[in-house]
Structure formats: C-alpha cells, structure tokens
SEMARPA-206918 format. One record per residue: residue in one letter; z, x, y of N, C-alpha, C, CB in turn. Coordinates in steps of 0.2 Angstrom, whole numbers, padded with zeros to 4 digits, always signed. Glycine has a CB too. Layout:
<drenzas>
aZXYZXYZXYZXY...
</drenzas>
This chain:
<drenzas>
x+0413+0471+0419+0420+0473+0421+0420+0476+0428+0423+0477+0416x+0413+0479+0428+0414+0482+0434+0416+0478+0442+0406+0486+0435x+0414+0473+0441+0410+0467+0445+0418+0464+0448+0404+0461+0441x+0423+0464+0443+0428+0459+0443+0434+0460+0449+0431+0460+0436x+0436+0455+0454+0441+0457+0457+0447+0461+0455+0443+0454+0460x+0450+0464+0460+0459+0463+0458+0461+0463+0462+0463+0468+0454x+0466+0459+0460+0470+0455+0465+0478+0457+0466+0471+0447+0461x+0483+0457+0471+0486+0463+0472+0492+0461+0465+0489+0464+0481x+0497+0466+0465+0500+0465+0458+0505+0459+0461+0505+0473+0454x+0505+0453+0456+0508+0449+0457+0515+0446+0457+0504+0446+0455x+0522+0446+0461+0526+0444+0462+0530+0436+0458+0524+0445+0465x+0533+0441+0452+0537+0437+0449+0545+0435+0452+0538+0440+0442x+0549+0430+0448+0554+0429+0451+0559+0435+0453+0556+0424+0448x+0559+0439+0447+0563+0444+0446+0562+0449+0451+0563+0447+0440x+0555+0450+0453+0553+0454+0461+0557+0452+0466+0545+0453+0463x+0554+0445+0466+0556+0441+0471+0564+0443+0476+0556+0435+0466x+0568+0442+0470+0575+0444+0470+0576+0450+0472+0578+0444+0464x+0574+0455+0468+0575+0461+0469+0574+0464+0478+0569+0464+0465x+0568+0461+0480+0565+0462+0486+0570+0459+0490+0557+0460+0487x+0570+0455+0490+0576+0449+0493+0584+0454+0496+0578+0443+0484x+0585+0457+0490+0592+0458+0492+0593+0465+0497+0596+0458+0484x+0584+0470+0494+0583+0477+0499+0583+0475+0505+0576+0481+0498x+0579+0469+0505+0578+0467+0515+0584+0464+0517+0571+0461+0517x+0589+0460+0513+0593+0460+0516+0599+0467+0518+0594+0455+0514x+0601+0468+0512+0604+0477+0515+0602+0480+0521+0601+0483+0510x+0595+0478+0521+0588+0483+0525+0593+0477+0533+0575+0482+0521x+0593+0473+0534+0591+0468+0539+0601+0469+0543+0589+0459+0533x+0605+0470+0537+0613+0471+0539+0614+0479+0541+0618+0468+0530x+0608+0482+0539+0610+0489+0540+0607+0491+0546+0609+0495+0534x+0601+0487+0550+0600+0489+0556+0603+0483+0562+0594+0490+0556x+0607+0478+0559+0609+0475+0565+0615+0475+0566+0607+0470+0566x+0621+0477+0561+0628+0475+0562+0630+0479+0568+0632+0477+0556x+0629+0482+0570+0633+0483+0577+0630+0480+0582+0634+0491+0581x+0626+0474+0582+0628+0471+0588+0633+0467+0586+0623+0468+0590x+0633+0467+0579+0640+0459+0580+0647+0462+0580+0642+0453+0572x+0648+0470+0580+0652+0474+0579+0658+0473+0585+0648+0481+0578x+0662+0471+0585+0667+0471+0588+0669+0479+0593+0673+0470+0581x+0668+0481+0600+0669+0487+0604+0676+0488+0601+0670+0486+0611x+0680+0487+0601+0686+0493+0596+0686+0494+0590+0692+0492+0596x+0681+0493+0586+0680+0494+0579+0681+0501+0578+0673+0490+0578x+0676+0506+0583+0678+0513+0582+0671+0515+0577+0686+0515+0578x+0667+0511+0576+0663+0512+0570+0655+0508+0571+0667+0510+0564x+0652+0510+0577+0648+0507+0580+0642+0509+0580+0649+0505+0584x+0639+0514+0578+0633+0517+0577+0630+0520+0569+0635+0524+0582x+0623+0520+0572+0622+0524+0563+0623+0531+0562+0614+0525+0561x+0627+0533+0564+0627+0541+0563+0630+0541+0557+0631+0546+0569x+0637+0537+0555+0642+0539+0549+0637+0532+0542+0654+0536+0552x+0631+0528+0544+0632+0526+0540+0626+0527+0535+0634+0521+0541x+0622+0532+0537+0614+0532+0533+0616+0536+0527+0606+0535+0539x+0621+0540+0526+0622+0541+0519+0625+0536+0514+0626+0548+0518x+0627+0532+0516+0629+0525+0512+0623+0520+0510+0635+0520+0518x+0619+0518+0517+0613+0516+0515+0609+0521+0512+0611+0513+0521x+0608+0527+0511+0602+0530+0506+0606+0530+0499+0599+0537+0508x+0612+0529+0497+0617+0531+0491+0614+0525+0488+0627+0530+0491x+0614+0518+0495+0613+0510+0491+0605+0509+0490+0618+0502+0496x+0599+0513+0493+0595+0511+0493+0591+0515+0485+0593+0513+0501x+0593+0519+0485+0588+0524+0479+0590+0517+0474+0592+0533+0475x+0595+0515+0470+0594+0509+0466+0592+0506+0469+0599+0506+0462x+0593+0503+0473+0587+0494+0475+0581+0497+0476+0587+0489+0483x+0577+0503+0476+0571+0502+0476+0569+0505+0468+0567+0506+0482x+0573+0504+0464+0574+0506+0455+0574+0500+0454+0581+0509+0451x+0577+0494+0455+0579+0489+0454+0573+0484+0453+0584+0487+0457x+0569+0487+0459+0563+0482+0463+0555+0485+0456+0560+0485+0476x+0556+0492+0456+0553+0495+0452+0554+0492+0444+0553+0502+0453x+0558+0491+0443+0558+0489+0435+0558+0482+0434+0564+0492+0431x+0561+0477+0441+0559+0469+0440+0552+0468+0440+0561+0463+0446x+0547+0472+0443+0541+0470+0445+0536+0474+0440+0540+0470+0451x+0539+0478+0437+0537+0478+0427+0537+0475+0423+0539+0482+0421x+0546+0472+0424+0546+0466+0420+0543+0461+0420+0550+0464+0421x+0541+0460+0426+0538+0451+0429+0530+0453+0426+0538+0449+0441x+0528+0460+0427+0519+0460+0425+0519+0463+0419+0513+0464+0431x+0520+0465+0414+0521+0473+0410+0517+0476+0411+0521+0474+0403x+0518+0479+0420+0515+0485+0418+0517+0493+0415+0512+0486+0422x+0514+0497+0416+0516+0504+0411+0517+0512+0415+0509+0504+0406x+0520+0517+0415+0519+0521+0418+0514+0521+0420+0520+0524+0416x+0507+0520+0422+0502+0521+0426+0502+0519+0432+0498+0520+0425x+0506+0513+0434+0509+0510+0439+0515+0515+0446+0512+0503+0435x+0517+0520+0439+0520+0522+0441+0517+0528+0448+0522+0523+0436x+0512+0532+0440+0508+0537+0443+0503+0535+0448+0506+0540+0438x+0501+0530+0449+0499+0526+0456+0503+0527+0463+0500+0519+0456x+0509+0528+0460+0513+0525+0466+0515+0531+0469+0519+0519+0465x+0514+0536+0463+0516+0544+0467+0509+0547+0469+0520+0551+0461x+0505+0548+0466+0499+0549+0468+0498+0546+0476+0496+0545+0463x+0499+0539+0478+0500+0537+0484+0504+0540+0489+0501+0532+0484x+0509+0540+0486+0514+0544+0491+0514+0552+0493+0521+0544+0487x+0512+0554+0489+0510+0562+0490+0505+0559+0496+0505+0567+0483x+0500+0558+0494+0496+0555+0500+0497+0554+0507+0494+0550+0499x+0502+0548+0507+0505+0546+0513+0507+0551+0516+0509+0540+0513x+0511+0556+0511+0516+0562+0515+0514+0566+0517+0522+0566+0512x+0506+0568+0515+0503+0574+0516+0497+0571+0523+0499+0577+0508x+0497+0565+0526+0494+0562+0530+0499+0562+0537+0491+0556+0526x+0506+0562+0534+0509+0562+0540+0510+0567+0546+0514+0559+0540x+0511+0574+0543+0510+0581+0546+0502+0581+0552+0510+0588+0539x+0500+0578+0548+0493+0578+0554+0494+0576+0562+0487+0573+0551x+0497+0571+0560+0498+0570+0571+0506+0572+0572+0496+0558+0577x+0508+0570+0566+0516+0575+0568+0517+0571+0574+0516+0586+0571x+0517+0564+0573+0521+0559+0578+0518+0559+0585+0529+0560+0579x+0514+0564+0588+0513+0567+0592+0508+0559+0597+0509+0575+0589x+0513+0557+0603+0510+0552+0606+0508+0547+0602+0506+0554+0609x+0511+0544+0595+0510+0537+0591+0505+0540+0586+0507+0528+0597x+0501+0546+0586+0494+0546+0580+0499+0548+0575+0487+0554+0580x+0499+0546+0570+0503+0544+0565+0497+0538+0560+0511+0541+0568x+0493+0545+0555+0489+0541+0551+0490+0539+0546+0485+0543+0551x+0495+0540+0542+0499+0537+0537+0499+0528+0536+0506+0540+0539x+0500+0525+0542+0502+0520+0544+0495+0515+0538+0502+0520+0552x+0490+0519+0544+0484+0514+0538+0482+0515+0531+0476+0514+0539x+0485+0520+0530+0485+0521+0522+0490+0515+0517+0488+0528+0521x+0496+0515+0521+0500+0510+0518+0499+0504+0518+0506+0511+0520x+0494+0504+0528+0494+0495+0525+0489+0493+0517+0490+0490+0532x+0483+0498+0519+0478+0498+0512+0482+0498+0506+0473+0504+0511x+0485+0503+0504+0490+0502+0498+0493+0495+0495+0497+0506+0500x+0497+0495+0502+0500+0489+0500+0497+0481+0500+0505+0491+0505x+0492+0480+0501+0487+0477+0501+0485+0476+0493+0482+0481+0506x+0483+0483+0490+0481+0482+0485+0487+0483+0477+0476+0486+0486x+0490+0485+0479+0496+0487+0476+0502+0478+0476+0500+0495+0481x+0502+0475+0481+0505+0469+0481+0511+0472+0484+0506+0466+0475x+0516+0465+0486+0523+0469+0490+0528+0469+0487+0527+0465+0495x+0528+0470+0481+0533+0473+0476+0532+0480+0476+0531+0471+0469x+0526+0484+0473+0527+0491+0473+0523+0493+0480+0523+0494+0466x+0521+0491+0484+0519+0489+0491+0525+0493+0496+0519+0481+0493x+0531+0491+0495+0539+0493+0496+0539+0498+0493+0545+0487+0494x+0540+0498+0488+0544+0505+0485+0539+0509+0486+0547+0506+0478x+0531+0510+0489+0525+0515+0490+0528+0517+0496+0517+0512+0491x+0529+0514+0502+0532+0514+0510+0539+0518+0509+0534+0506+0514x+0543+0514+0507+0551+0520+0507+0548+0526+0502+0560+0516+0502x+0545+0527+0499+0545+0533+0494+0540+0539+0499+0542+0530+0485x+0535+0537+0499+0532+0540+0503+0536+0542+0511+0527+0536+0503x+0539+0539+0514+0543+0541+0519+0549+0546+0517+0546+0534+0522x+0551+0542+0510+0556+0552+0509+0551+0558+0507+0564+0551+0500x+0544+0555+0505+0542+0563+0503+0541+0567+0509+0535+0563+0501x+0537+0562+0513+0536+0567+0521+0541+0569+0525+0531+0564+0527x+0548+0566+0523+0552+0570+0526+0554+0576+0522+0557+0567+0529x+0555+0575+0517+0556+0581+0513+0550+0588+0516+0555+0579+0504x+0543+0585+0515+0540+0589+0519+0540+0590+0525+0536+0589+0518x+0541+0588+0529+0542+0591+0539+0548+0592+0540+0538+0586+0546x+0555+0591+0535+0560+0594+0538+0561+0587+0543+0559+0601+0542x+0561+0582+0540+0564+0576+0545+0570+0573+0542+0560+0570+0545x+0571+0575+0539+0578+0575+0533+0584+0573+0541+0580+0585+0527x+0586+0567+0538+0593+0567+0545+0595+0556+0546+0586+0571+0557x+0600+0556+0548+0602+0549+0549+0597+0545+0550+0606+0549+0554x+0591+0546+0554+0586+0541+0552+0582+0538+0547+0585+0542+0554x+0581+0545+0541+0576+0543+0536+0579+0536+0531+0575+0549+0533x+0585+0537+0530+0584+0530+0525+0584+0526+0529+0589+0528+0521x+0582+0523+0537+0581+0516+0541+0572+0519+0540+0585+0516+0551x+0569+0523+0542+0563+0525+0541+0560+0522+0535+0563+0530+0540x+0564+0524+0529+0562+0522+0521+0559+0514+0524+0570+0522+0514x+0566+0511+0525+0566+0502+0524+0561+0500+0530+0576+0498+0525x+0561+0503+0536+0554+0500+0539+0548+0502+0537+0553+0502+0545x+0547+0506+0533+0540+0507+0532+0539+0505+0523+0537+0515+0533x+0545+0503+0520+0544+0497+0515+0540+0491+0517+0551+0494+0513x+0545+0489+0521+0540+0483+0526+0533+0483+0525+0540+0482+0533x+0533+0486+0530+0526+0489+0533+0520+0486+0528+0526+0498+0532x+0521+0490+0522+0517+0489+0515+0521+0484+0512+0516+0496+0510x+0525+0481+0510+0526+0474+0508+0522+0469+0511+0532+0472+0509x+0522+0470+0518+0521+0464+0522+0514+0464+0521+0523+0464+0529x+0508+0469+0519+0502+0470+0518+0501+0467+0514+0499+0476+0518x+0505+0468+0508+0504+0463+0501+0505+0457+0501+0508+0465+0497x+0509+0453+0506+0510+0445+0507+0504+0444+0509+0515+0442+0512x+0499+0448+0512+0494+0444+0518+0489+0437+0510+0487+0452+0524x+0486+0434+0514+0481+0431+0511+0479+0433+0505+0476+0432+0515x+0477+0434+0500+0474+0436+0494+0466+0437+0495+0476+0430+0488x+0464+0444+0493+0454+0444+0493+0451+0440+0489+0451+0451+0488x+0453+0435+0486+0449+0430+0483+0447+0424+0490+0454+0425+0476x+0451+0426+0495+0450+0420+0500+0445+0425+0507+0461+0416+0504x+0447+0430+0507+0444+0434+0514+0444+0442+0508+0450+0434+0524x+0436+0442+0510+0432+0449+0509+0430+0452+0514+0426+0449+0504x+0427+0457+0512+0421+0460+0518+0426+0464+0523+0416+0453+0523x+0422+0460+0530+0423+0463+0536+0430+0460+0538+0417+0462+0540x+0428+0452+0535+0435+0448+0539+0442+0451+0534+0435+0436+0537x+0442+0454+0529+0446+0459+0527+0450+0463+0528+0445+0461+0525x+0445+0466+0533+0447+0473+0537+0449+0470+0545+0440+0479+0538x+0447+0464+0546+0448+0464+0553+0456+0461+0553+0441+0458+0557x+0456+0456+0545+0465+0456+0546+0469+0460+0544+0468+0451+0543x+0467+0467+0541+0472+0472+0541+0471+0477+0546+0473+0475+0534x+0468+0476+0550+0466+0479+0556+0472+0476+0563+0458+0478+0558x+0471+0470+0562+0476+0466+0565+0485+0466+0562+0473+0460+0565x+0484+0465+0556+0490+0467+0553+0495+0472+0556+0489+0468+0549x+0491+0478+0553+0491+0486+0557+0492+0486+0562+0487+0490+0559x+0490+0486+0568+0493+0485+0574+0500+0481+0577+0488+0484+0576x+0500+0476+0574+0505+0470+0572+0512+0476+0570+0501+0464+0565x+0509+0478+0564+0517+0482+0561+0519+0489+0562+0517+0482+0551x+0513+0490+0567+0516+0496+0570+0518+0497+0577+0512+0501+0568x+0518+0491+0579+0523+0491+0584+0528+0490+0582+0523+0486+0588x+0531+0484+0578+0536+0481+0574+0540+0487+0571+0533+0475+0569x+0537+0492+0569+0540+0498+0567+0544+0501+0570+0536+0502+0565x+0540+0504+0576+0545+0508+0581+0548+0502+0584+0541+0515+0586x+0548+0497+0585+0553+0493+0586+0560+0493+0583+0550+0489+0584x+0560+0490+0576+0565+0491+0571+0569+0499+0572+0561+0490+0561x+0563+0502+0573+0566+0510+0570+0572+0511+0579+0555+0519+0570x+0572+0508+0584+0574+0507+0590+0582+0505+0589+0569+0502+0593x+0583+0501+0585+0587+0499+0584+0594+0504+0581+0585+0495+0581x+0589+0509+0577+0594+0513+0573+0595+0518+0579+0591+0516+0565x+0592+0522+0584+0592+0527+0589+0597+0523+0595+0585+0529+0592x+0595+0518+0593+0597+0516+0602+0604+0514+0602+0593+0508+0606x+0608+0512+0595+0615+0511+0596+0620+0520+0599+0618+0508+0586x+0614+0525+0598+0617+0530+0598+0620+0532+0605+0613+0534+0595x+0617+0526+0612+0615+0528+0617+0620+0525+0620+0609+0528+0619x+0627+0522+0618+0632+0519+0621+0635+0524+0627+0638+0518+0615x+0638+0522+0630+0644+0525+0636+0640+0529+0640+0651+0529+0633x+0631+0528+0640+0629+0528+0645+0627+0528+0652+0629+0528+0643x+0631+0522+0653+0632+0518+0659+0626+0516+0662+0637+0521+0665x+0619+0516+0657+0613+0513+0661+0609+0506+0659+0608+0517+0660x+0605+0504+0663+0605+0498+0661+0601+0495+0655+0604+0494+0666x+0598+0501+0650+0596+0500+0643+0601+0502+0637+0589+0504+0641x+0605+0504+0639+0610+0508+0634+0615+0501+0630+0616+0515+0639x+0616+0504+0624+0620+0500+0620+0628+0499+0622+0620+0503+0615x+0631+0493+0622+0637+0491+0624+0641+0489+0619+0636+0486+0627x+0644+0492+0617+0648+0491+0609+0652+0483+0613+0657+0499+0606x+0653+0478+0607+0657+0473+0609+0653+0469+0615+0665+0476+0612x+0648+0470+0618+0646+0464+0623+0642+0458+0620+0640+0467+0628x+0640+0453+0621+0638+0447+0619+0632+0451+0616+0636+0440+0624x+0631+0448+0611+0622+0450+0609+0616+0447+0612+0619+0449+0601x+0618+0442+0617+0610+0441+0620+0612+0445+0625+0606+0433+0621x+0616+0449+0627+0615+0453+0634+0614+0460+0630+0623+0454+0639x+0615+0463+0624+0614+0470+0622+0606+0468+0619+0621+0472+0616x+0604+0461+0618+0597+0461+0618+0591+0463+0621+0597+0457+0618x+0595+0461+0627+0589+0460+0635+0589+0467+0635+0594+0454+0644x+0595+0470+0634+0595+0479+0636+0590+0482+0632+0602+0483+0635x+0589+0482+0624+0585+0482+0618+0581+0482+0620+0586+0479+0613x+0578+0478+0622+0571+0475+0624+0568+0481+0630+0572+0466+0628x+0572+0479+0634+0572+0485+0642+0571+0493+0639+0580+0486+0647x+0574+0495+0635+0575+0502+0629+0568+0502+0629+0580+0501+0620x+0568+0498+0625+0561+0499+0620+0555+0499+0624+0560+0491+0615x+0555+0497+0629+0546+0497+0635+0548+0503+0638+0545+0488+0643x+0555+0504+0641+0555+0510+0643+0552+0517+0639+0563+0511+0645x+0555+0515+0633+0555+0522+0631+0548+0524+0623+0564+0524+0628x+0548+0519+0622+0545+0520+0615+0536+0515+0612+0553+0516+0610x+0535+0511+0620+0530+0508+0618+0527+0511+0619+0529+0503+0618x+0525+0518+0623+0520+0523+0625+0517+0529+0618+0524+0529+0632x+0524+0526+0613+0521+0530+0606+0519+0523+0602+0527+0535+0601x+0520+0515+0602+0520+0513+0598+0510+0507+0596+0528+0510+0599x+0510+0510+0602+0503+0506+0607+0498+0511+0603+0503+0508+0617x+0501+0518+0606+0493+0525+0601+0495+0523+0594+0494+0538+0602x+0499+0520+0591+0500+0522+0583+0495+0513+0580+0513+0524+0578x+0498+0509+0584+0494+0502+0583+0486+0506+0584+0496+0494+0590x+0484+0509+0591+0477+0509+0591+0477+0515+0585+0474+0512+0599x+0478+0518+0582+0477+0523+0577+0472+0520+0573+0483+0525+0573x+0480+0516+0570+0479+0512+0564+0474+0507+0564+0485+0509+0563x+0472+0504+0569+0465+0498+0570+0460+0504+0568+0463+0494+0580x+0459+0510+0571+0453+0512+0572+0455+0517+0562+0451+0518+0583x+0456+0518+0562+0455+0521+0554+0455+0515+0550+0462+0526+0551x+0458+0510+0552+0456+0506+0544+0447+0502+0546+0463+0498+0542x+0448+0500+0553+0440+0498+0553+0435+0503+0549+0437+0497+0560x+0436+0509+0553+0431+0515+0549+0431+0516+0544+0432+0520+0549x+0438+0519+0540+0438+0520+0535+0440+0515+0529+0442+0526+0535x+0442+0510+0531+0444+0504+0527+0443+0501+0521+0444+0500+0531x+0436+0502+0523+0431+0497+0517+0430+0504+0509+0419+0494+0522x+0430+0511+0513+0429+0514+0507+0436+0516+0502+0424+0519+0509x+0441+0515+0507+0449+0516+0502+0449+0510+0500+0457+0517+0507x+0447+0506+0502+0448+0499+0496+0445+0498+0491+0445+0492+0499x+0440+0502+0491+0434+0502+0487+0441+0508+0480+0425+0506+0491x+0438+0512+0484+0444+0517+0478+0451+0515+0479+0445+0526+0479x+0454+0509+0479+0460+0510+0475+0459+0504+0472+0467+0511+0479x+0452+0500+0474+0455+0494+0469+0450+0496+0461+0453+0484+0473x+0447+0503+0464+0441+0506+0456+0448+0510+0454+0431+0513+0457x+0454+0512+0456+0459+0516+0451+0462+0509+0448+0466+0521+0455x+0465+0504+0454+0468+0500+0448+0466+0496+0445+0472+0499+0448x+0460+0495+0445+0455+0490+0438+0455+0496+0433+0444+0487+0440x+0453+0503+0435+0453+0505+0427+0459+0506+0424+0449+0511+0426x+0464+0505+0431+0473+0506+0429+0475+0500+0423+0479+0504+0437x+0469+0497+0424+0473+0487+0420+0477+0485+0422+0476+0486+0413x+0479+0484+0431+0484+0483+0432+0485+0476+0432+0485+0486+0437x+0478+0471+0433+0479+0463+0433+0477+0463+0426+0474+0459+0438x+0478+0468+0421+0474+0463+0415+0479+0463+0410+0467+0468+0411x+0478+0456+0407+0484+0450+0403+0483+0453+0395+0480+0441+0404x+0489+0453+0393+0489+0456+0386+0487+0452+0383+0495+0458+0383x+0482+0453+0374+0481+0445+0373+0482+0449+0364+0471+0438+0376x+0487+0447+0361+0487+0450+0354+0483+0446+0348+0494+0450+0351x+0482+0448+0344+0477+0447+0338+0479+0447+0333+0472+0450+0337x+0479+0441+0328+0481+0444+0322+0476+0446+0313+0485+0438+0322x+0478+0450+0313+0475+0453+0307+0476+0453+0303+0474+0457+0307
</drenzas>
C-alpha cells in the first residue's frame, strides 16, 4: 500500500458544474465594466465585492458537496482542506507581499495538484479568506482575491495526471505552471484595482463607456507600468520553492491523503 499512487481527487459531472458556474460568476465579476455603459453610474468594484462574497460562500458549498457527492468522500477531506488553509494563511504574512515574495503561492499549486481542481478551488479561495482574516486585508478586494487564487490551485489540478510525469519532470511542470499563474494572478487581481482609476486623465487609467479594445491596450499599459515589478519576484519565488522544496511536500501530502483514502473505492461484502 505504501508503494501505491494517488491520483488527484477526481472530477465528476456534478463538480464539473459546480466549478463551472464559480468561474463564471468569478469571470462576469471581474470584467463587466468594460462592457459597462459610461453613464451607467456603477462602474467600479468598490459597491460590488459584498454582493460577490454573499454569492461566493455558497458556490464554493456547492463545489464542496458535488465533489463528495461525485467521490464519497468523508469529513477528512474536509479536515485536509483546513489544515491546508491554515497553512497557506500562515505562509502568507512571511513576505507580506513585500516586492512579489509571496510564498503561499507554491503551496497552492502543490495542494492543488494533489488535492484535484475541485477541492483545489475551494483550498485557494478559502485559504485567501484565512490570511486576510489574519493580516487585516479584509476590504473590496478579497472576494476577487478568493476567486483568483481558486484558479490558481484548480488550474494545478487540471495539469497532466502523475501517472503520465513523475520525478523531476513533475516539478519542472509545476515550476512552470507557477510562474505561469502567478503572473496571471496579479494580472486578473489588476482588473479589480484598475477600474478604480477612472477620471484620471492618463493614459493607463480606466475609461467608463470607451470601446474595450481601447480600455484594453490601456490595461495592458497599467499592468507593465505598475504591477509586473511584483508579479515577476512572486513567479521567481514560486519556481525556486517548489523546485527546492517540491518533491518533499508532495511526498507528504500525497502520505496524508493515501492514508486519508482519498482515491480508495468502496467495495461492500456480503455476510
């Protein structure tokens, strides 16, 4: 038994869905103001992240209980996923954002790797409301926060399956990954800040009502101006902690959830 893989928790239809309808919420609640009409009066995230965290706590309830459904698994799955999260939140005060170190990041892709993109997601948003609850980040941006770093660890769980790439080529694709989604992070996360910067008359600032491939080109310009000098150190972070430390977190989380049973198939007997 010792010997046996495990394989990340596998994705049933009911997940499927579930996930489906977070990323899209997640996908409408970071882009509607570009399609947003300039006299609309209602073009920024400021009034709407207590709506999106009212609608977000059930969809990641929803995603948690289809993807019991889809695998039966059992409160341990559970206790996994807080266990993790404490983790992730107690990992993110360490660089305190400080120039992109932000070592959290490789923890989640590992998680979410081995956990699968069902509970992969809800490890990322949940862990993201712990450590704000801890550093006092509490504010309009955490429930966009939550849903980007759902991703994050979802997207770890789509990769390739360990039955196809072990070892080193393992790490070299979630080393690459990593760096990949943490640009992509403060990217997305860009979106939610940058609507804020309207009627600034410059030439990255947000334009309520303009064409969206011209509020694009400005987005784009935002983003190199202001945010890829943190998004570059958090990719290199994240490469250099999972090459290092990569192979032995894998090792322990996939010896919790083999002895969790998390891949193991019920089989009844009759007596």
């Amino acid at each position: 038994m010792t010997g046996r893989r495990v394989r990340p928790v596998r994705l049933g239809p009911r997940s499927v869905a579930a996930l489906a309808l977070v990323s899209a919420v997640g996908v409408v609640a970071f882009g509607w103001p570009l399609f947003a009409p300039g006299d609309s009066g209602v073009t920024t995230h400021a009034a709407d992240a207590p709506w999106l965290f009212a609608a977000l706590l059930p969809l990641l309830l929803a995603v948690v209980v289809a993807t019991i459904a889809d695998t039966g698994l059992d409160a341990k799955a559970i206790a996994m996923i807080g266990v993790l999260a404490a983790a992730g939140a107690a990992l993110r005060p360490l660089g305190a954002g400080t120039a992109g170190i932000e070592p959290m990041f490789f923890l989640m892709v590992l998680s979410g790797r081995v956990l699968g993109p069902g509970f992969g997601f809800v490890l990322g948003a949940v862990s993201m409301f712990a450590s704000a609850l801890l550093t006092g980040g509490v504010g309009p941006w955490m429930p966009f926060q939550m849903l980007a770093m759902g991703w994050v660890s979802m997207g770890a769980g789509l990769l390739p399956g360990p039955s196809r790439l072990r070892g080193r080529g393992e790490l070299l694709l979630l080393a690459a990954y990593g760096a990949v989604a943490s640009v992509a992070y403060g990217t997305v996360m860009n979106l939610q800040g940058w609507t804020l910067m309207q009627g600034m008359g410059s030439g990255i600032s947000y334009v309520p009502g303009d064409p969206v491939g011209e509020n694009l080109a400005r987005f784009v310009a935002y983003c190199l101006a202001t945010s890829l000098g943190w998004d570059l150190p958090r990719a290199v972070v994240t490469v250099v902690l999972t090459l290092v430390l990569g192979g032995t977190v894998l090792k322990a989380l996939r010896r919790a959830t083999r002895r969790a049973a998390f891949d193991a198939t019920a089989v009844f007997e009759e007596r």
